[in-house]
C-alpha positions as CSV (number, residue, x, y, z in Angstrom):
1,X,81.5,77.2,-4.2
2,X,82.0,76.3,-7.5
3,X,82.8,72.2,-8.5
4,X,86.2,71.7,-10.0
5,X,85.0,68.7,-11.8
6,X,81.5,70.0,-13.0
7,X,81.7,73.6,-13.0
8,X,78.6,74.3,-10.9
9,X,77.5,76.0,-7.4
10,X,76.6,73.6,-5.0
11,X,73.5,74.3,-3.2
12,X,70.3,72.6,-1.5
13,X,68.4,72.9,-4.7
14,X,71.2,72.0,-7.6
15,X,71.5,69.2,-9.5
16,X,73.7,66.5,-8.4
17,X,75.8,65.6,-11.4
18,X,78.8,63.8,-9.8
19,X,80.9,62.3,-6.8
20,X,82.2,65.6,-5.4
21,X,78.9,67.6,-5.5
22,X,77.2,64.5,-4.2
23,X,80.0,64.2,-1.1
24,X,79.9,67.8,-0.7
25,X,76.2,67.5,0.0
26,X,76.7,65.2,2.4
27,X,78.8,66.9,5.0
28,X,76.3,69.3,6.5
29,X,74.0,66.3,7.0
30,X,76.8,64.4,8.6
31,X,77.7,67.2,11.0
32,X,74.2,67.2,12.2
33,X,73.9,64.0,12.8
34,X,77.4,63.5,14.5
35,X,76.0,67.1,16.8
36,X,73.0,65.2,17.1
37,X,74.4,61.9,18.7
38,X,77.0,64.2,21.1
39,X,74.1,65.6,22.8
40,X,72.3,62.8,23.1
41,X,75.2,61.3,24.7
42,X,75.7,64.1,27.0
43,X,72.0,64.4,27.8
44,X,72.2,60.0,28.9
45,X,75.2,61.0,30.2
46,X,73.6,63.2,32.7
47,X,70.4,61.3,33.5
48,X,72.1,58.6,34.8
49,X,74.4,60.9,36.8
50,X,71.3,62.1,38.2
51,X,69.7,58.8,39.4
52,X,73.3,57.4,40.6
53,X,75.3,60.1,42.7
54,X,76.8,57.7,44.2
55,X,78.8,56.5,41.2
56,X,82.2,57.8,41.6
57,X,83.3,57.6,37.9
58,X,80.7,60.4,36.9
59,X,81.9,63.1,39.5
60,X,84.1,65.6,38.0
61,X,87.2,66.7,40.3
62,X,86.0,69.5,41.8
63,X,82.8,67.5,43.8
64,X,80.2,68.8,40.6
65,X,78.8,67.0,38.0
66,X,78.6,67.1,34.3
67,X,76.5,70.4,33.5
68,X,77.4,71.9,36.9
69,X,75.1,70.2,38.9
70,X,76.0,69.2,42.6
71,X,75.5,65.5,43.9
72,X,73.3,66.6,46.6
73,X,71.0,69.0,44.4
74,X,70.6,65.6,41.8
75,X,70.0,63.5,44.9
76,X,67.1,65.7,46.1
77,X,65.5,66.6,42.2
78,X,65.4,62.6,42.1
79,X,63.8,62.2,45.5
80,X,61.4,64.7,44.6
81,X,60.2,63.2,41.6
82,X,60.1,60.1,43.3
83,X,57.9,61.5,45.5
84,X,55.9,63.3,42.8
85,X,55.4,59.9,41.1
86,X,54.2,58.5,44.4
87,X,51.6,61.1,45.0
88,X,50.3,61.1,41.6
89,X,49.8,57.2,41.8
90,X,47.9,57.9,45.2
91,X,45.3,60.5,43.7
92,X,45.1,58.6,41.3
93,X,44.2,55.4,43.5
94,X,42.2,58.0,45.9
95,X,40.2,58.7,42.8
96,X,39.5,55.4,41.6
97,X,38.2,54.3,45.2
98,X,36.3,57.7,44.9
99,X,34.7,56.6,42.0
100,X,33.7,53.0,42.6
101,X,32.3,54.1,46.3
102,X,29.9,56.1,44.2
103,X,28.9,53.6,41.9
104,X,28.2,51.2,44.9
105,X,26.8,54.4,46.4
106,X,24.4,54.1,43.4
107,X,23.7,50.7,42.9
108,X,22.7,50.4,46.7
109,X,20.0,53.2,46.2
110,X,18.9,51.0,43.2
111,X,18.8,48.1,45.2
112,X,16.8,49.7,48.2
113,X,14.2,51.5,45.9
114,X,13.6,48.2,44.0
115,X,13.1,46.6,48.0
116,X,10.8,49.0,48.6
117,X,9.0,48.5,45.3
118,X,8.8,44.5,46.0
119,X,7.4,45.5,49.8
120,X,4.8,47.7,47.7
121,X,4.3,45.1,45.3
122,X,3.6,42.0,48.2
123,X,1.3,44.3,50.6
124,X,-1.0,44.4,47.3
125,X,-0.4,41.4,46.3
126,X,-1.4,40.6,50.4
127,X,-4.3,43.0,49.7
128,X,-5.4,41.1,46.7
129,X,-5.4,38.0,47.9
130,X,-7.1,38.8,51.1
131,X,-10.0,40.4,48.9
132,X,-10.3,37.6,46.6
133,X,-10.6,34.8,49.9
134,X,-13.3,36.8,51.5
135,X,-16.2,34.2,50.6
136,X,-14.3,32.1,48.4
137,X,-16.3,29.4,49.5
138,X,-20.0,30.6,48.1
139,X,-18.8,32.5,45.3
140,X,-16.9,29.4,44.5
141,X,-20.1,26.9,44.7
142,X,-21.7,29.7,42.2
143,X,-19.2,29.4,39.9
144,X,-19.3,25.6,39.8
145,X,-23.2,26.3,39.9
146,X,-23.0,28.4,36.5
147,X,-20.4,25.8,35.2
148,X,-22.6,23.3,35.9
149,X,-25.6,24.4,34.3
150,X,-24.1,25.5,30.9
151,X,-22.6,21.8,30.9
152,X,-26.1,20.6,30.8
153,X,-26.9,22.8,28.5
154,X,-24.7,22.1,26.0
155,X,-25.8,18.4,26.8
156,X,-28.8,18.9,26.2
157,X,-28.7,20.7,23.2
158,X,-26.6,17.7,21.9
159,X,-28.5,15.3,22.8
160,X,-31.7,17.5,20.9
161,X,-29.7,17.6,18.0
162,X,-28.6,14.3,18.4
163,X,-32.4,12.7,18.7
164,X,-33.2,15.0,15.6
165,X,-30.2,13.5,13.7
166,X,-31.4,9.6,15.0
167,X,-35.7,10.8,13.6
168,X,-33.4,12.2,10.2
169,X,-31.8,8.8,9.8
170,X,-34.5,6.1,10.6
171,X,-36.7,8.3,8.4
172,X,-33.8,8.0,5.6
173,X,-34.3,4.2,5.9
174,X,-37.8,3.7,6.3
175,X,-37.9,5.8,3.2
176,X,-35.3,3.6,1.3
177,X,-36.7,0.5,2.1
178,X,-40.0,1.8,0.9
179,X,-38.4,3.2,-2.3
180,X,-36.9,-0.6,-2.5
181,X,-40.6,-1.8,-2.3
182,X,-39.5,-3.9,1.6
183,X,-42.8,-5.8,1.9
184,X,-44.4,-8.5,3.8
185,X,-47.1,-10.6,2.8
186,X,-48.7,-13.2,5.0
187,X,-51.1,-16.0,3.6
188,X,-52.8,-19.3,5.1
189,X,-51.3,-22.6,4.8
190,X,-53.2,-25.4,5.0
191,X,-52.7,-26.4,8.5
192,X,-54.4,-23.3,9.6
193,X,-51.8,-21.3,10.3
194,X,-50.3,-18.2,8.5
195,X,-47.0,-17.8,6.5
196,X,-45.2,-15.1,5.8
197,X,-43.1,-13.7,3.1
198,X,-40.6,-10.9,2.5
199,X,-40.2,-9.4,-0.8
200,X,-37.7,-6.6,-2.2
201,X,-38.4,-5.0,-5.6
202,X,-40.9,-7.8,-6.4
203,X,-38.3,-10.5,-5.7
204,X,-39.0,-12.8,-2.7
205,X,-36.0,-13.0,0.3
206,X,-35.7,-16.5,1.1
207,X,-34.6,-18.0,4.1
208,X,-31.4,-19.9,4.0
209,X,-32.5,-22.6,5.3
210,X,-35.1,-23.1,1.8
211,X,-32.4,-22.1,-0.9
212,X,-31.9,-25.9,-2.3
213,X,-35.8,-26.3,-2.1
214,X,-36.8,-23.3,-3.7
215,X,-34.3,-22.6,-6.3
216,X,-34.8,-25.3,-8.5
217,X,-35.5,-23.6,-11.9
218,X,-33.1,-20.8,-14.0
219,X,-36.2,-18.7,-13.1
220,X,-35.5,-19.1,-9.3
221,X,-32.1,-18.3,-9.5
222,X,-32.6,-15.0,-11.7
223,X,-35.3,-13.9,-9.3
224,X,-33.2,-14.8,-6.2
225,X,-29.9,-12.8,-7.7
226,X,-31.7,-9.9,-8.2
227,X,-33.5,-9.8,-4.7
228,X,-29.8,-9.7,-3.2
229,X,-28.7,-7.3,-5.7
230,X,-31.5,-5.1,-4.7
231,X,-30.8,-6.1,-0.4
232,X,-27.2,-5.4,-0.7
233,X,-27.8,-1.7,-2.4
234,X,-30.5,-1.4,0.5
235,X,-27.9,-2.5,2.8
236,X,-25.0,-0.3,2.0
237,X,-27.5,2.9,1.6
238,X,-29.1,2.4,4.8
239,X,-25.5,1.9,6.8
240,X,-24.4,5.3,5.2
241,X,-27.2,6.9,6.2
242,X,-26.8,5.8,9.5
243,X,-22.9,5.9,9.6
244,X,-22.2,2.5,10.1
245,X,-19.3,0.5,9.0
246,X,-20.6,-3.0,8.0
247,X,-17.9,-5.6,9.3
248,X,-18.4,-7.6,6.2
249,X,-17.7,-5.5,3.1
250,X,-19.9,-5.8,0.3
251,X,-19.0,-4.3,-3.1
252,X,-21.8,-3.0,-5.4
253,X,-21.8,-3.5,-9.0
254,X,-19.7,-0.6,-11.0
255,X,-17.5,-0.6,-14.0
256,X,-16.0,-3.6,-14.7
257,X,-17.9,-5.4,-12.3
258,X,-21.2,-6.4,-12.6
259,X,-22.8,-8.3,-9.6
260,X,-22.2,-7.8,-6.4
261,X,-20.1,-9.6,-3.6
262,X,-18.9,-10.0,-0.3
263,X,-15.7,-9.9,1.7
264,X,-15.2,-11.7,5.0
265,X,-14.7,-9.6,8.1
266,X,-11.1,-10.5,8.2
267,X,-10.3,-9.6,4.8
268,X,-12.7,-6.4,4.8
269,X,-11.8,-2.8,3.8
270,X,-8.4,-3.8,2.9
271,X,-8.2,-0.7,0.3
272,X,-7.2,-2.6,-2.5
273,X,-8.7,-3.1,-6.0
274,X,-9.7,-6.8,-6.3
275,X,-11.4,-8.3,-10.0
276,X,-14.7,-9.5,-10.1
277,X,-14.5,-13.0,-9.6
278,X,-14.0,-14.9,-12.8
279,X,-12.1,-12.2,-14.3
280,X,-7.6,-11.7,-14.7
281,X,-6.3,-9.4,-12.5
282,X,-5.8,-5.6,-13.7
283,X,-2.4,-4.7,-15.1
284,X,-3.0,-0.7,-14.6
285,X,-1.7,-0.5,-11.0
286,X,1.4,-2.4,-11.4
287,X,2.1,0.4,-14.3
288,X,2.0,3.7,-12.2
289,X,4.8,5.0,-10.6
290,X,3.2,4.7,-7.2
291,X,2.6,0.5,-8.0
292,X,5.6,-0.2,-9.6
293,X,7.9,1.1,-5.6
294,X,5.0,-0.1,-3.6
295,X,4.4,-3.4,-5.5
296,X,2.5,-5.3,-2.6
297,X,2.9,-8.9,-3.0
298,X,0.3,-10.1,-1.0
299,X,-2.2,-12.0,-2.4
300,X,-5.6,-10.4,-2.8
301,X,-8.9,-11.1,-0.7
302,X,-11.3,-13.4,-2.2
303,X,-15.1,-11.8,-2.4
304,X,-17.8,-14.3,-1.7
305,X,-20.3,-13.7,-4.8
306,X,-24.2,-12.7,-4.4
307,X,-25.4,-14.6,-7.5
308,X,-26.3,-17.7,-8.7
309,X,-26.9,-18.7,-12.7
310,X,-28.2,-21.7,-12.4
311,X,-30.5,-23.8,-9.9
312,X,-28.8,-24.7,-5.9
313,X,-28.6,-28.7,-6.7
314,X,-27.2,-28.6,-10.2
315,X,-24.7,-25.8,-9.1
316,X,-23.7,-28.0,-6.2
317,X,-23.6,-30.5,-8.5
318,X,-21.2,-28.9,-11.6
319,X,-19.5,-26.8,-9.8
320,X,-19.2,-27.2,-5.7
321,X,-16.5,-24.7,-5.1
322,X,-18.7,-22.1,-6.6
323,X,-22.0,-23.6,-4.4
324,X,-20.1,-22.6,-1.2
325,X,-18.4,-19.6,-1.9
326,X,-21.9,-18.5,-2.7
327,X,-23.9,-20.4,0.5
328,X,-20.9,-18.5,2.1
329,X,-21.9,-14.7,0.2
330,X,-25.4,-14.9,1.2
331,X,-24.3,-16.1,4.9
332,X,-22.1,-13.6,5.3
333,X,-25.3,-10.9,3.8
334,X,-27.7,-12.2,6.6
335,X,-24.9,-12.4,9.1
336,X,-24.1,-8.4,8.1
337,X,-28.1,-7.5,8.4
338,X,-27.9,-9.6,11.9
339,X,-25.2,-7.7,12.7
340,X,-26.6,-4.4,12.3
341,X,-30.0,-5.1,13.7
342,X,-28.2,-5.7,16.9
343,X,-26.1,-2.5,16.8
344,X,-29.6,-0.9,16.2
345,X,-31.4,-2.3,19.4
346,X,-33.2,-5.3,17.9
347,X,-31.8,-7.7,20.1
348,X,-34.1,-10.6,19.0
349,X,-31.6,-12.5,16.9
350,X,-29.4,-15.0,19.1
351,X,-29.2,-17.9,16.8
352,X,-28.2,-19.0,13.5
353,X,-31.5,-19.7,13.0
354,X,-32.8,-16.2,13.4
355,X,-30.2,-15.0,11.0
356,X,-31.2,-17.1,8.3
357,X,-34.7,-15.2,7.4
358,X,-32.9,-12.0,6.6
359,X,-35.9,-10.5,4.9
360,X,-37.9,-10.5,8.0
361,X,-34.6,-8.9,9.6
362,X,-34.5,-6.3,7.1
363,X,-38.3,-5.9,7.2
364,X,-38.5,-5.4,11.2
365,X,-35.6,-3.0,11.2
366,X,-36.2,-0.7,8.5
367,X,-40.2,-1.3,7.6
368,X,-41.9,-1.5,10.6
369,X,-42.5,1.0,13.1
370,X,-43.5,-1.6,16.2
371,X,-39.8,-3.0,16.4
372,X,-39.7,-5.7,19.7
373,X,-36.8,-4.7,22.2
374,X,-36.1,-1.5,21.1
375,X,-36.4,1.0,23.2
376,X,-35.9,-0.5,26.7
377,X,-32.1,-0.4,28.9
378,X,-29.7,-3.1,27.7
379,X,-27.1,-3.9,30.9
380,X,-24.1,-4.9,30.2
381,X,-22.7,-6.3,33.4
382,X,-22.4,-2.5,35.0
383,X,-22.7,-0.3,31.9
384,X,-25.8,0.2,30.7
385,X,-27.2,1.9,27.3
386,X,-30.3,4.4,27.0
387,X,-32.9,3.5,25.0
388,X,-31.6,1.8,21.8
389,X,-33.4,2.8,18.6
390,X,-32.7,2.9,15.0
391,X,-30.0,5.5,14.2
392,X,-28.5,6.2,18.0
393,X,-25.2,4.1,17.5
394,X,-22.7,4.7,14.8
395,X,-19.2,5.3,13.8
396,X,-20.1,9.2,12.8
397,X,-20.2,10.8,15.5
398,X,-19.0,11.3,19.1
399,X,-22.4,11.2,21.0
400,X,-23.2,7.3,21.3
401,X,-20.1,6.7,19.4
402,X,-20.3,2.3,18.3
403,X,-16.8,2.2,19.4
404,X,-17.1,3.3,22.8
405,X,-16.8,1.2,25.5
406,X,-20.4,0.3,26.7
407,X,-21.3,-0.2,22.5
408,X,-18.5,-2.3,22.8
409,X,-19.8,-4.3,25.6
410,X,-23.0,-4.5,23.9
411,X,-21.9,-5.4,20.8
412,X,-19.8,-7.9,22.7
413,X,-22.6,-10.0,24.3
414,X,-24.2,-11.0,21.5
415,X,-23.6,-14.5,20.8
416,X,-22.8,-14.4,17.4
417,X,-20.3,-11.8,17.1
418,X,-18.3,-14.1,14.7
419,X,-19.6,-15.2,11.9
420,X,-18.2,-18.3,11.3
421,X,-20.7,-20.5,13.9
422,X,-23.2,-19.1,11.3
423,X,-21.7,-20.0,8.0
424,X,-20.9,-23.4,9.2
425,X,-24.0,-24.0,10.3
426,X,-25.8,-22.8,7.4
427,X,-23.5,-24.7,5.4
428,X,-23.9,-28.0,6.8
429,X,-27.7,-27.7,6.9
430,X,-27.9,-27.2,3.2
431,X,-25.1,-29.8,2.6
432,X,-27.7,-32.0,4.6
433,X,-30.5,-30.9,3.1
434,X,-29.1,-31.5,-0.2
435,X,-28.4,-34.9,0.6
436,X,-31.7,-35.5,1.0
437,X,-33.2,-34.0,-2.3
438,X,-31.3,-36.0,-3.9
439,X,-33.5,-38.9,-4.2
440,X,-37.0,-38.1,-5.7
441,X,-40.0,-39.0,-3.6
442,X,-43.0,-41.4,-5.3
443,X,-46.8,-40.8,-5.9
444,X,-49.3,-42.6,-5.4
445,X,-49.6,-44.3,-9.3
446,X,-45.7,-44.6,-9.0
447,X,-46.3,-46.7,-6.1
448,X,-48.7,-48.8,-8.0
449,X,-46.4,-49.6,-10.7
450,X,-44.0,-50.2,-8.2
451,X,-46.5,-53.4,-6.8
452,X,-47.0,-54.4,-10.4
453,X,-43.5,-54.5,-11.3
454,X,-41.9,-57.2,-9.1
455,X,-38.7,-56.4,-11.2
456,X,-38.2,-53.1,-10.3
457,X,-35.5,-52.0,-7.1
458,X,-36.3,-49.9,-4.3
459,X,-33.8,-48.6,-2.3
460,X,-34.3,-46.6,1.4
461,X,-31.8,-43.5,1.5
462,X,-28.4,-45.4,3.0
463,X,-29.2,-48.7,2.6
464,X,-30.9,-51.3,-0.5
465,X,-33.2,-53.3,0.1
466,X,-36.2,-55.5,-2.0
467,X,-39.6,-54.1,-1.9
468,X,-41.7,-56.5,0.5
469,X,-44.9,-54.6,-0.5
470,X,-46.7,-51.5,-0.6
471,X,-47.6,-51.7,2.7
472,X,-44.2,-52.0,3.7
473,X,-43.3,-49.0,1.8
474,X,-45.9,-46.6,2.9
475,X,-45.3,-47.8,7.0
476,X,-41.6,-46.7,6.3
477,X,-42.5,-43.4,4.2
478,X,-45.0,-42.9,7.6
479,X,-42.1,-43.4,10.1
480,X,-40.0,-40.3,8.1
481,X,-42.6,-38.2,8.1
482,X,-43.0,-38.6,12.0
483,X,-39.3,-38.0,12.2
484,X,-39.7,-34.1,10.5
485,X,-38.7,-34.8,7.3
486,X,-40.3,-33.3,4.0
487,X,-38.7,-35.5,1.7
488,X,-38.1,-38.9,2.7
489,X,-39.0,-42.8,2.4
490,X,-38.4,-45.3,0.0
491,X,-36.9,-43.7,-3.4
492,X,-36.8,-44.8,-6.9
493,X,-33.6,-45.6,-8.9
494,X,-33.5,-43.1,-11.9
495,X,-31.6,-43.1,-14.5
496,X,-28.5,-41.0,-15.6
497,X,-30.9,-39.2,-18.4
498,X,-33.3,-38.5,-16.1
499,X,-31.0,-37.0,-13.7
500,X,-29.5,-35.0,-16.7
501,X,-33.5,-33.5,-17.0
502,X,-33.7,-32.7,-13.6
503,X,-35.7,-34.5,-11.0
504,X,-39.5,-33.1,-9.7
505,X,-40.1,-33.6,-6.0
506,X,-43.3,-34.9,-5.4
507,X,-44.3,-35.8,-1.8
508,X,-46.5,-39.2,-0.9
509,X,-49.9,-37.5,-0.3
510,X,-51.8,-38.1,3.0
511,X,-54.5,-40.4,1.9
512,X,-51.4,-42.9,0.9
513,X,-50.1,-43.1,5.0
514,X,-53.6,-43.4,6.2
């Protein structure tokens, strides 16, 4: 049909050009939709017809329902599918139970062939164990048998090796301290008996008890410094080669420190850099990154030197701070050597006496082969060591570790663990002694000018008195002598310039208190 308005056919596929063509587009769309909605109407209509009969207002007048369907036919079509519904929800309950009695069905054989597999498993487990308890017992005692003898063994192997490792290290020492040139000469003395002295390098080791007697000249004190130069290399050496940690720390000369020294036991192996004595402290450690966020403010440990520059009275003289830290340095040396002999089986030294010739200590440790006491059991209250000999304790290893409690028991018994009995002891006997070398002793022509000069003041050591006669004087010197002591008696008054030159000990000879 052709537009009025723009002159064109109307059709499915024509362009759309205004109102009319657009409305007259329109209408067969409409008409279906309108058809559409009727029959859906009539079909909701009908359904609910169906499902209520009983409603009055959907029965047409002549006893039939919309579409021509009687009440009774709907009635029965909806009982039917009721009962359609019902036996579709039972097969499918019937098939569900079906299918879960078979999985049960399935899980029960599972569960009875694993039984059967556990019954299995325990008969030979039963089996097993009934094999392995027929003559537990002996084959047991064989076991612990076998076990038994590779235990000693290995012992015994270790303690090979370890007797091989204790020949290795006294023969590391013996030959050190003959390298060091550890000698022992013995001479006559005049009363008939025999003397005898240690020397290291050339340099004679002098007891402690001597030191204000025999160091007297620079000479003395060169010879002296370089004997405990050469001990304390010896000493250090033969403690590594026999793994021992010394409980006084000595320091050996190296850069920037020249002479040796000594740390008490409680200031030992404190791992920190400390100046030779006399010198400023270092400024390199404070500059490191490490020093300056760890700066430890603690004051550093003081060494105890091992040298002397000038001779024992005049140091103690000039200088008495210096005099004990060094009495205390070479006490602390012998103490160390003491120390070590008795962690080595010589268990001869028991007094501060016996630790003051530490030659002869180092001489019948390292130099001899006859060594008394070594050798035999030490008991310790209910512990008690093998054999002790010259290598068998140390820190280095396990077998007869020196930490260990019966070393430490050992260790512990000995009466002079600490040192400090021994410094003071030492101390005060030199103190005493140099007491009594202050004052020189007179010869015989001395005592003749003495008798001539009426004028002239003698004085006994703690009191002043006249001289009554030579007589007099000589009965006194006589009572001193009887008494023990080398130097004593009536003294002469010098004068400060002769005590500036140094005074010669001369004792009265033995014609004079006859």
């Amino acid at each position: 049909m052709e537009c009025g308005i723009c002159s064109k056919n109307g059709g499915s596929e024509a362009v759309l050009l205004c109102a009319a063509c657009t409305r007259a587009s329109l209408y067969p769309l409409r008409v279906n939709h309108a058809t559409a909605l009727l029959e859906k109407a009539q079909l909701d209509y009908r359904t609910k017809s169906l499902y209520s009969p009983e409603d009055s207002g959907g029965i047409a007048e002549n006893g039939a329902l919309p579409g021509g369907v009687k009440p009774s036919d709907a009635a029965n079509c909806a009982r039917l599918e009721r009962i359609q519904a019902e036996q579709a929800a039972s097969e499918d309950r019937i098939n569900l139970i079906t299918e879960q009695a078979e999985s049960l069905r399935k899980q029960m054989e599972e569960v009875k062939r694993e039984i059967s597999e556990r019954k299995s498993a325990l008969v030979q487990r039963r089996s097993d164990r009934a094999s392995i308890s027929h003559e537990i017992v002996a084959r047991r005692a064989n076991t612990l048998e076998a076990v038994q003898k590779g235990i000693q063994r290995t012992s015994h192997r270790h303690d090979r090796t370890h007797g091989q490792i204790i020949n290795a290290r006294a023969s590391l020492c013996q030959e050190a301290a003959s390298l060091a040139d550890l000698k022992q000469r013995r001479r006559k003395t005049r009363d008939g008996g025999v003397r005898e002295d240690y020397f290291v390098c050339g340099h004679a080791l002098l007891d402690l008890r001597d030191l204000n007697a025999k160091i007297t000249k620079l000479d003395h004190a060169n010879n002296f410094t370089a004997a405990l130069i050469q001990t304390a290399g010896l000493l250090v050496l033969c403690s590594h080669y026999l793994h021992v940690r010394l409980p006084a720390e000595i320091t050996l000369p190296h850069k920037d420190y020249p002479l040796p020294t000594i740390f008490h036991p409680q200031s030992s192996y404190s791992a920190r850099e400390v100046p030779f004595p006399g010198t400023s402290t270092s400024h390199s450690t404070s500059n490191t990154p490490d020093g300056s966020r760890t700066l430890d403010q603690r004051p550093l440990p003081k060494p105890r030197t091992l040298f002397i520059d000038r001779e024992m009275p005049k140091l103690a003289k000039e200088d008495p701070a210096a005099y004990s830290i060094f009495v205390e340095g070479v006490s602390l040396l012998a103490w160390d050597i003491a120390w070590l002999c008795r962690s080595q089986g010589l268990l001869t030294i028991n007094s501060w006496e016996e630790v003051c010739p530490f030659g002869r200590n180092l001489w019948l440790l390292f130099a001899t082969s006859s060594r008394p006491i070594l050798g035999k059991d030490v008991e310790q209250g209910k512990t008690t060591l093998p054999g002790l000999t010259v290598g068998h304790l140390s820190h280095g290893t396990s077998h007869s570790f020196l930490g260990a409690a019966d070393a430490e028991m050992h260790m512990r018994a000995w009466s002079l663990r600490s040192p400090v009995k021994t410094l003071d002891r030492v101390k005060a006997h030199l103190q005493a002694d140099l007491s009594r070398l202050e004052w020189e002793v007179l010869d015989e022509r001395e005592w003749d000018e003495a008798a001539q000069r009426k004028d002239e003041e003698a004085v006994l050591v703690g009191a002043s008195r006249k001289i009554g006669g030579e007589g007099h004087a000589i009965k006194e010197s006589k009572e001193r002598d009887e008494k023990g002591r080398n130097a004593a008696g009536w003294m002469k008054l010098r004068s400060r310039s002769d005590d500036a030159a140094g005074a010669n000990v001369k004792p009265v000879p033995d014609s004079d208190t006859g």
